[in-house]
C-alpha positions as CSV (number, residue, x, y, z in Angstrom):
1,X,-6.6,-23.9,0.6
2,X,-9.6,-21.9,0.2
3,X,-11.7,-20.1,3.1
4,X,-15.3,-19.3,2.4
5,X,-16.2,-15.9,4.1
6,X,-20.2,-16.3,3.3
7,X,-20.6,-18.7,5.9
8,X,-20.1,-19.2,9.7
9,X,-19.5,-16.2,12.5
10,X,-19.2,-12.7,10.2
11,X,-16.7,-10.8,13.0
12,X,-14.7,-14.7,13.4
13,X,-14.8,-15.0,9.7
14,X,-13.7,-11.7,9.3
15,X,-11.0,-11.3,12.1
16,X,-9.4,-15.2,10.8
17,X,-8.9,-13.4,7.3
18,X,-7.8,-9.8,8.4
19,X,-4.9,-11.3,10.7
20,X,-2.9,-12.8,8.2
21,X,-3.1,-9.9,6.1
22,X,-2.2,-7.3,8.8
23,X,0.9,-9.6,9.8
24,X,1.7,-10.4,6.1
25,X,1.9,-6.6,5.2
26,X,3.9,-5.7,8.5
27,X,7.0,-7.7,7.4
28,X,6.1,-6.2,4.0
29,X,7.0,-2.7,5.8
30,X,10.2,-4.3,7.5
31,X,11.2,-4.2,4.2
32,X,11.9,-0.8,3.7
33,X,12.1,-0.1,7.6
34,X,15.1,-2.5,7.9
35,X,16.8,-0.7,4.8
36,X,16.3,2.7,6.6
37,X,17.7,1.5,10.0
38,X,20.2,0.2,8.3
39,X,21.2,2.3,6.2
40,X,20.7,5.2,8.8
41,X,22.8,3.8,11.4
42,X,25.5,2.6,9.1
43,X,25.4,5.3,6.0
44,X,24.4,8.2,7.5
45,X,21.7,11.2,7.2
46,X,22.2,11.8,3.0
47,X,21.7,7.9,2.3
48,X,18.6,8.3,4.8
49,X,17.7,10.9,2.8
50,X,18.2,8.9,-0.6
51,X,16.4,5.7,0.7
52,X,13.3,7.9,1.8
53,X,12.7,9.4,-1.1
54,X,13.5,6.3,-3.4
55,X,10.5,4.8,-1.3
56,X,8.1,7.2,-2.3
57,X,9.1,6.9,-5.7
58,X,8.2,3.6,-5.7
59,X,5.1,3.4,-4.1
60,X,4.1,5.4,-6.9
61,X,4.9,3.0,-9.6
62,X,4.0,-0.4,-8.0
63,X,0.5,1.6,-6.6
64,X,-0.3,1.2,-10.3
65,X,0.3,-2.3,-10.3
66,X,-1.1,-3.4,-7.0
67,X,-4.3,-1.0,-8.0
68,X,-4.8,-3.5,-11.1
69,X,-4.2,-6.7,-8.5
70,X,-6.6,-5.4,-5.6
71,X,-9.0,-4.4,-8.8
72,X,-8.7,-7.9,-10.2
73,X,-9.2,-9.5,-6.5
74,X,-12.6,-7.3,-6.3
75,X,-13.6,-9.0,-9.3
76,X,-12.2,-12.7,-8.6
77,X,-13.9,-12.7,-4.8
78,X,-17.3,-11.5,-6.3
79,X,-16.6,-14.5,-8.5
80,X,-15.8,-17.3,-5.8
81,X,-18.6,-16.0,-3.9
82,X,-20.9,-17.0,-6.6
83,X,-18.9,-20.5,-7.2
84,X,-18.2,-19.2,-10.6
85,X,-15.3,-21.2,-11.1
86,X,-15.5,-20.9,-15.2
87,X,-15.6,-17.3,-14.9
88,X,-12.8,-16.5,-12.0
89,X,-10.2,-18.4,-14.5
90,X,-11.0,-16.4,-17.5
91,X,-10.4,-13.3,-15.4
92,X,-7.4,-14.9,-13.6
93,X,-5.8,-14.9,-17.2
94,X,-7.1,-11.5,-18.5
95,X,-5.8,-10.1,-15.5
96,X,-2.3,-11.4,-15.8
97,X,-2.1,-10.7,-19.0
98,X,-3.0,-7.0,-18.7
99,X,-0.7,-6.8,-15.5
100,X,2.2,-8.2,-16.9
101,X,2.2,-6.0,-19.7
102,X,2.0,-2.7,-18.1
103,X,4.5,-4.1,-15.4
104,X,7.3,-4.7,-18.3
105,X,6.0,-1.3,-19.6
106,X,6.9,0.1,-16.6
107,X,10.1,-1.2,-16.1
108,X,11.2,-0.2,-19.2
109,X,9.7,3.5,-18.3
110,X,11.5,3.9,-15.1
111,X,15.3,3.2,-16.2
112,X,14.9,5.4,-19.8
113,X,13.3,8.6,-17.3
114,X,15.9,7.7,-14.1
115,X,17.8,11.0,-14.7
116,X,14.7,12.9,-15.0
117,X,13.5,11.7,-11.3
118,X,16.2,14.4,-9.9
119,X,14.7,17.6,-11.7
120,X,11.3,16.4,-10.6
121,X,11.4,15.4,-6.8
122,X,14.1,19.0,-6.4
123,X,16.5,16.3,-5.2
124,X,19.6,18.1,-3.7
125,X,22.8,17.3,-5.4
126,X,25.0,15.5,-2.1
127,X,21.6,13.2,-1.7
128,X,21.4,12.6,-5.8
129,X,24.6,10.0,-6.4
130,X,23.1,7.3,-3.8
131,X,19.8,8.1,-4.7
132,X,20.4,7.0,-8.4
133,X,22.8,4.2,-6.8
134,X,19.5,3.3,-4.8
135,X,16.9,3.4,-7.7
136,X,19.2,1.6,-10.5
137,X,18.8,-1.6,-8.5
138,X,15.7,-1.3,-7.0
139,X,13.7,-0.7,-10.4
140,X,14.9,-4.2,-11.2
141,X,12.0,-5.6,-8.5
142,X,9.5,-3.9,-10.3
143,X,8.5,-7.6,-12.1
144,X,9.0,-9.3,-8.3
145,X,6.4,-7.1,-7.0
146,X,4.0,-7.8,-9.5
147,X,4.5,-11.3,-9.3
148,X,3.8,-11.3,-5.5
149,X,1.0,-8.9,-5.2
150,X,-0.8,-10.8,-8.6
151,X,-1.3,-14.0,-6.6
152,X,-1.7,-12.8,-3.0
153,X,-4.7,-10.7,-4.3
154,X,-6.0,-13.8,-5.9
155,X,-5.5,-16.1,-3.0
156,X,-6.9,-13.6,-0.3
157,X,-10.0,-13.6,-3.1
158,X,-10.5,-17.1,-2.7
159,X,-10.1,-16.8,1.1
160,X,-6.2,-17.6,1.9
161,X,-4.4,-15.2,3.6
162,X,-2.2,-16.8,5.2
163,X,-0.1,-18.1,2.1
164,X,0.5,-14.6,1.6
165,X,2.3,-14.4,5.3
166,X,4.2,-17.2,4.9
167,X,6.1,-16.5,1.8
168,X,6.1,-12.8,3.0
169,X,7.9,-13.9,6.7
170,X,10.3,-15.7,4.2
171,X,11.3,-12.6,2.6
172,X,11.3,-10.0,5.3
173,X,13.9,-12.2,6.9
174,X,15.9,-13.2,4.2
175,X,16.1,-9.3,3.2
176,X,17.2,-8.6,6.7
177,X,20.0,-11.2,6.5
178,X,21.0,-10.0,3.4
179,X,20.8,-6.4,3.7
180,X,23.4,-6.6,7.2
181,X,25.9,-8.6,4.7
182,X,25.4,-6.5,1.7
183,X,26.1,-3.2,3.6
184,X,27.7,-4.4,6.5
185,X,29.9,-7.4,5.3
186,X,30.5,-6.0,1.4
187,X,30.3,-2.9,2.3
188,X,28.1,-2.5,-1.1
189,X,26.2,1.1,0.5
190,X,22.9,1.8,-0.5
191,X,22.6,-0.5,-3.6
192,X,23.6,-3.2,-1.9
193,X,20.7,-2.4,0.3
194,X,18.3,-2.2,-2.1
195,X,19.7,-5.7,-3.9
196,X,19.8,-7.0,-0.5
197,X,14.8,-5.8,-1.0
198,X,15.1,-7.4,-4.6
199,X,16.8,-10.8,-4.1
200,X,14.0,-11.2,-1.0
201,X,11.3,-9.9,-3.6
202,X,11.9,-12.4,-5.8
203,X,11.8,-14.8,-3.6
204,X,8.3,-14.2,-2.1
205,X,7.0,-13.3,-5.9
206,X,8.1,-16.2,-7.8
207,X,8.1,-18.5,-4.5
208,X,3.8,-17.6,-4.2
209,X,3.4,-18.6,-7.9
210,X,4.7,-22.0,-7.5
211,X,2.5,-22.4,-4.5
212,X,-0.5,-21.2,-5.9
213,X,0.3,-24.0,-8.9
214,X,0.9,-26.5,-6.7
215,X,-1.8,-26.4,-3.5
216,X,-4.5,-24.8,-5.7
217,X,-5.1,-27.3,-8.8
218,X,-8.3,-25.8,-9.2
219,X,-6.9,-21.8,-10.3
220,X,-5.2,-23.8,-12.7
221,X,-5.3,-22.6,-16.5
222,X,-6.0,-25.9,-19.2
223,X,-4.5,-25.1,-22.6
224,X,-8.5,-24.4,-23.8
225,X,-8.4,-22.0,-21.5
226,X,-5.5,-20.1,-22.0
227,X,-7.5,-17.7,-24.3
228,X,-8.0,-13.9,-23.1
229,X,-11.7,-13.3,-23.8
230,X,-12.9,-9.6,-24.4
231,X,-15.9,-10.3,-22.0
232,X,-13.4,-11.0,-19.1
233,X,-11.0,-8.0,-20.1
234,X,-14.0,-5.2,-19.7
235,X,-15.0,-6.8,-16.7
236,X,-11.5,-7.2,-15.4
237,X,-10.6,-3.6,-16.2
238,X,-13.9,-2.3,-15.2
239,X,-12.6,-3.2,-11.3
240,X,-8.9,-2.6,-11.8
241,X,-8.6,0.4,-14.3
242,X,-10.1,2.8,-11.3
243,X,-9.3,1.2,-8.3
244,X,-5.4,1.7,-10.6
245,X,-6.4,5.5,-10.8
246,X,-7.5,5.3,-7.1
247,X,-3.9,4.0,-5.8
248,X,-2.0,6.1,-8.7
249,X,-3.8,9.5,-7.3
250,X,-2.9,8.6,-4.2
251,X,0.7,8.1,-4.9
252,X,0.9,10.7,-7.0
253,X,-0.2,13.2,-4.5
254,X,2.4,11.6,-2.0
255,X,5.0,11.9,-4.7
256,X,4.2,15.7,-5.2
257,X,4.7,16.3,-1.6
258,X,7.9,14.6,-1.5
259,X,9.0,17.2,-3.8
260,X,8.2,19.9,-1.8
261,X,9.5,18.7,1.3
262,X,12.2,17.7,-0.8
263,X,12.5,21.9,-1.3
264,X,13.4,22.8,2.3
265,X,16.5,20.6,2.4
266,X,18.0,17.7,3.8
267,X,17.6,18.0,7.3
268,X,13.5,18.0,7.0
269,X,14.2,15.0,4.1
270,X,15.7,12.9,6.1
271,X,13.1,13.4,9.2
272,X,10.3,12.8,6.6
273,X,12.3,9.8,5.7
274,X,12.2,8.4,8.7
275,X,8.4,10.0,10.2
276,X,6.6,8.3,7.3
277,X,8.3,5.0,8.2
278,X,6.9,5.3,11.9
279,X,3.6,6.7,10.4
280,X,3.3,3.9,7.8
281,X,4.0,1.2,10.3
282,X,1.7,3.1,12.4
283,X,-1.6,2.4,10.4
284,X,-0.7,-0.1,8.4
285,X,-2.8,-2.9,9.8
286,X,-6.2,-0.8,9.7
287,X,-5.2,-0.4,5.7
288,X,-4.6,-4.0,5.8
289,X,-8.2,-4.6,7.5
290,X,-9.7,-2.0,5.5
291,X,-8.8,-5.0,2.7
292,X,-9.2,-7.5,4.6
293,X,-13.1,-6.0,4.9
294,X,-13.1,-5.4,1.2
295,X,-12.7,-9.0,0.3
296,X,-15.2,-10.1,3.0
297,X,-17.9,-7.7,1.7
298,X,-17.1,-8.7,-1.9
299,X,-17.4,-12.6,-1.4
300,X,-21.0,-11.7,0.5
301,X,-22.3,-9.1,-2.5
302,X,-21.3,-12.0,-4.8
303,X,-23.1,-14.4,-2.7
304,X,-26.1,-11.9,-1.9
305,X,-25.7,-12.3,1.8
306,X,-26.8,-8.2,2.7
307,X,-27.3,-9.2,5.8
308,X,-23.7,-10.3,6.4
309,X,-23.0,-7.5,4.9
310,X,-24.8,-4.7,6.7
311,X,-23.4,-6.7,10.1
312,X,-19.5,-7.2,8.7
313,X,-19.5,-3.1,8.2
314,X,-21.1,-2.7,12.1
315,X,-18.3,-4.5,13.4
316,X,-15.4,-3.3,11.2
317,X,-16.5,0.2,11.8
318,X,-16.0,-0.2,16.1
319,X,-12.9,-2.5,15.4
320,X,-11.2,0.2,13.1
321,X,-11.8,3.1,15.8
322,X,-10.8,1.5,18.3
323,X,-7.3,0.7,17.1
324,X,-7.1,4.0,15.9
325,X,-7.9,5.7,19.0
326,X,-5.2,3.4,20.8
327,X,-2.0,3.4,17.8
328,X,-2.7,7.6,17.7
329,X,-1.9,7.8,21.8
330,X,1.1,5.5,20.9
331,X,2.3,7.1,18.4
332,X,2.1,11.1,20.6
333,X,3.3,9.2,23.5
334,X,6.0,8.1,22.2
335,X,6.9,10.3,19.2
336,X,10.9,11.3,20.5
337,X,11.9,7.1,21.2
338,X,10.1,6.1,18.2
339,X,12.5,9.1,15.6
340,X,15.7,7.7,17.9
341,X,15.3,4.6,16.3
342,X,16.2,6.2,12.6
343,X,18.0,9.4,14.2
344,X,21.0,10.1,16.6
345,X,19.7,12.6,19.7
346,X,22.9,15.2,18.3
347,X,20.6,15.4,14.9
348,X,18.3,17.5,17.3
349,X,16.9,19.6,14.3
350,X,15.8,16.5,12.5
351,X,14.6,14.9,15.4
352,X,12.3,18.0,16.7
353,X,10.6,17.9,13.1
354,X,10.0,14.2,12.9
355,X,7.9,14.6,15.9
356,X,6.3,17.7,15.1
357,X,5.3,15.6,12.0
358,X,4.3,12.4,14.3
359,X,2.2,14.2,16.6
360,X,0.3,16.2,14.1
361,X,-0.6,13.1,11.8
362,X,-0.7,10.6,14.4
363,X,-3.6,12.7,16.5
364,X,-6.0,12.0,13.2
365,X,-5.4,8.3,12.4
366,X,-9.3,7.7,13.2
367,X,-9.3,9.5,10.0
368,X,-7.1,7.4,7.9
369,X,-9.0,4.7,9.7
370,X,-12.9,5.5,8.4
371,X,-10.9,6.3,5.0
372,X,-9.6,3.0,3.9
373,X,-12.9,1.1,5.0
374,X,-14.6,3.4,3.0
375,X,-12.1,2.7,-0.2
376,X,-13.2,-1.2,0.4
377,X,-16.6,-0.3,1.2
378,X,-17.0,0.8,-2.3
379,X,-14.3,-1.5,-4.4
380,X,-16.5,-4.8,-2.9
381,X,-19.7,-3.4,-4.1
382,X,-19.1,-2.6,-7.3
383,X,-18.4,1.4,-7.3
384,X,-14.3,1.5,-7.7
385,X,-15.6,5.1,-9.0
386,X,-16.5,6.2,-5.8
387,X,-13.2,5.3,-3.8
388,X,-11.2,7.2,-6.5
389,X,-13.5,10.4,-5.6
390,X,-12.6,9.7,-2.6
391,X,-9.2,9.3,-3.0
392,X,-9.0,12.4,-5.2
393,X,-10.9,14.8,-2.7
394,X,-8.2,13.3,0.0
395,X,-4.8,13.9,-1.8
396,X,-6.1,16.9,-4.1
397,X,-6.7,18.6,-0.7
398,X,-3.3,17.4,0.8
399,X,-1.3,18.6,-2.2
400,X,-3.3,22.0,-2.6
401,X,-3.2,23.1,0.9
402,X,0.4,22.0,1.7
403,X,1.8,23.6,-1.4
404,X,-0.5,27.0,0.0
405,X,0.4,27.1,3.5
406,X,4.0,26.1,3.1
407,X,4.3,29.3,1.2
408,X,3.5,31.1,4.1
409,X,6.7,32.3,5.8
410,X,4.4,32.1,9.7
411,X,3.4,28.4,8.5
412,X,6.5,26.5,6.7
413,X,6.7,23.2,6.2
414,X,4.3,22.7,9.1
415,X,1.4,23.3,7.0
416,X,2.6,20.5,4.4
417,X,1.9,17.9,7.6
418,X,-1.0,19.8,8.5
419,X,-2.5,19.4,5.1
420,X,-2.7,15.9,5.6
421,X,-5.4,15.1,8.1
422,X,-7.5,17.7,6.5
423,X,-7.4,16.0,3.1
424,X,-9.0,12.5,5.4
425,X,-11.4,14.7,7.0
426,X,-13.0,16.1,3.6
427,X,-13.0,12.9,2.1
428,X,-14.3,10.8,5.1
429,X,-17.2,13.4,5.1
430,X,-17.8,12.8,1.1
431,X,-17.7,9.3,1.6
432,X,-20.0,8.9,4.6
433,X,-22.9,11.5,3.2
434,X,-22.2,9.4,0.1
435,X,-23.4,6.2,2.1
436,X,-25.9,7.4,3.8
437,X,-27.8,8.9,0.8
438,X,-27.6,5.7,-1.5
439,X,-27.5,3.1,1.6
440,X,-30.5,1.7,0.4
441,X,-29.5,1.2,-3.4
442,X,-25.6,-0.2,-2.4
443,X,-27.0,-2.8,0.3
444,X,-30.0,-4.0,-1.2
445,X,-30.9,-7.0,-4.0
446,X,-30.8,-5.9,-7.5
């Protein structure tokens, strides 16, 4: 199943692309929201604590290898759009090649430097023990991820999203299933919580390759062409190498500030745990349509369609803003019922700071919003460069200013969730002047 996004109504096109995406990557987040109400309700504040920061842990290390895979999907849409079916399957192997590699690299990186994650993230010592309980399985997905996020990014860049979903749906509720027996019925704590996330990401990993063998004979590799070809692997890495950096930086930056909030204690851990969970699930489908945009505007720029493309930007521009505008009242509205879900009303300490964070970072999600369309903006025409300016400007900002202002006795830890919409704002400014400037040279033939 393939869906040709060059062709037919651009906001239809687009909108019948975008929704299986958003839905696919919203069970992706009941992933690790299930393990947090889970664990929360059942384990208590330090496992909370321990699961949260796991999370951000990881996001570092699989941003690396989902950089390379939206990278390589830049590269294979520009491809289909051009009906170069030669050259999509010489950079379908280069990429898996290269992907696999540093994902088994990676792997092998995260158990030897495990001990080393405590010194790093100023983990406290009664949240350490099911921290490390937590990582020791979870690190074991780290292949499962790749697996999954390799052939959704090439199936969105031929046009099927909804694949994705499906094997996805699979997961989030077989992990749901297994994490209430795991904790509940074995009482296995938090590792059997995060076995509960790896069994269910193997599932949807190995589960999409088969599919993608099966209902898409013409992604398959002959024996000729199982040959990596130098050609494809400077293309390949010319997309994914920076759009890697882009995701990495931005990781990075979340991981640094983990640390620090990591420094005033458990109590504002474990309503950071569960405030980024909200705040994730929050804007997650305008990241997911920021994508879902990228893909569309990189099948047209193959295809040379600039006037699909200049009208596919007009539209995801007033769609984006106005979800925005409409999740951000949500998400002040109902800030205290939204924390009660991951906190008892006695932990009124942690509950008063989760909402102090929700309010401040949800008021600026238009922010967040212009961001990620401006990251796909730039990875579907060609300039991966550009979004990891962006991207730098954005969490260099965030890390800077919260590690300043949380010095200050006055300020606290409130200025480490005030840093956060500031960083969006610089870089949504860079990004925009950026486009206006060279609007000309981006949408025009070459």
């Amino acid at each position: 199943m393939t869906g040709d996004l060059t062709r037919g109504p651009v906001m239809g096109s687009m909108f019948r692309f975008a929704v299986p995406m958003i839905l696919g990557n919203l069970l992706q987040q009941c992933y690790n929201i299930t393990d947090t109400l889970i664990v929360s309700r059942f384990l208590g504040p330090d496992a909370l604590a321990a699961v949260g920061s796991s999370y951000s842990l990881m996001s570092f290390l699989t941003s690396i290898l989902l950089g390379l895979c939206m990278g390589s999907g830049a590269a294979f849409s520009i491809r289909f759009g051009r009906r170069d079916i030669r050259g999509l399957k010489e950079g379908m192997c280069a990429s898996f090649v290269l992907i696999a590699a540093l994902a088994a690299l990676l792997n092998v990186l995260a158990f030897a430097c495990l001990d080393l994650v405590r010194v790093f993230l100023q983990v406290p010592g009664q949240v350490w023990g099911p921290m490390r309980a937590y990582l020791a399985v979870i690190f074991c997905g780290i292949a499962a991820t790749f697996l999954y996020n390799y052939f959704a990014c090439l199936l969105r860049a031929i046009g099927n999203s909804v694949a994705p979903l499906l094997f996805l749906a699979v997961s989030a509720v077989l992990n749901i299933a297994l994490d209430l027996w795991f904790v509940l019925g074995l009482e296995r704590g938090v590792a059997g919580a995060a076995e509960a996330t790896v069994i269910a990401q193997y599932v949807s990993g190995i589960g999409l390759a088969l599919y993608t063998w099966v209902r898409c004979p013409q992604l398959r590799l002959r024996r000729e062409e199982l040959r990596v070809r130098w050609a494809s692997v400077r293309e390949i890495t010319g997309f994914s190498l920076l759009t890697c950096v882009q995701q990495s930086v931005m990781n990075l930056g979340i991981l640094m500030v983990q640390g620090l909030v990591n420094s005033f204690g458990p109590a504002v851990m474990t309503a950071f745990a569960a405030a980024v969970k909200i705040d994730s699930f929050a804007y997650m489908p305008v990241q997911d349509f920021g994508n879902a945009v990228s893909t569309f505007l990189a099948q047209n720029y193959g295809a040379r369609q600039w006037d699909r493309i200049r009208a596919g930007l007009r539209g995801a521009v007033a769609v984006s803003f106005g979800f925005c505008v409409v999740i951000s009242l949500g998400v002040w509205v109902f800030a205290r019922p939204l924390m009660l879900l991951f906190v008892e009303a006695g932990e009124t300490a942690i509950l008063a700071e989760g909402m102090r964070y929700l309010r401040i970072e949800g008021a600026f999600y238009c922010g967040i919003g212009c961001l990620f369309l401006l990251y796909g903006l730039y990875r579907a025409l060609g300039r991966p460069g550009m979004s990891v300016v962006l991207t730098v400007i954005s969490l260099g900002t965030r890390v800077a200013l919260a590690y300043l202002l949380s010095a200050i006795p006055a300020v606290g830890v409130v200025g480490i969730w005030w840093a956060v919409p500031i960083g969006w704002a610089l870089a949504d400014a860079t990004g925009l002047l950026y486009y206006l400037f060279r609007k000309d040279a981006l949408l025009s033939p070459r």
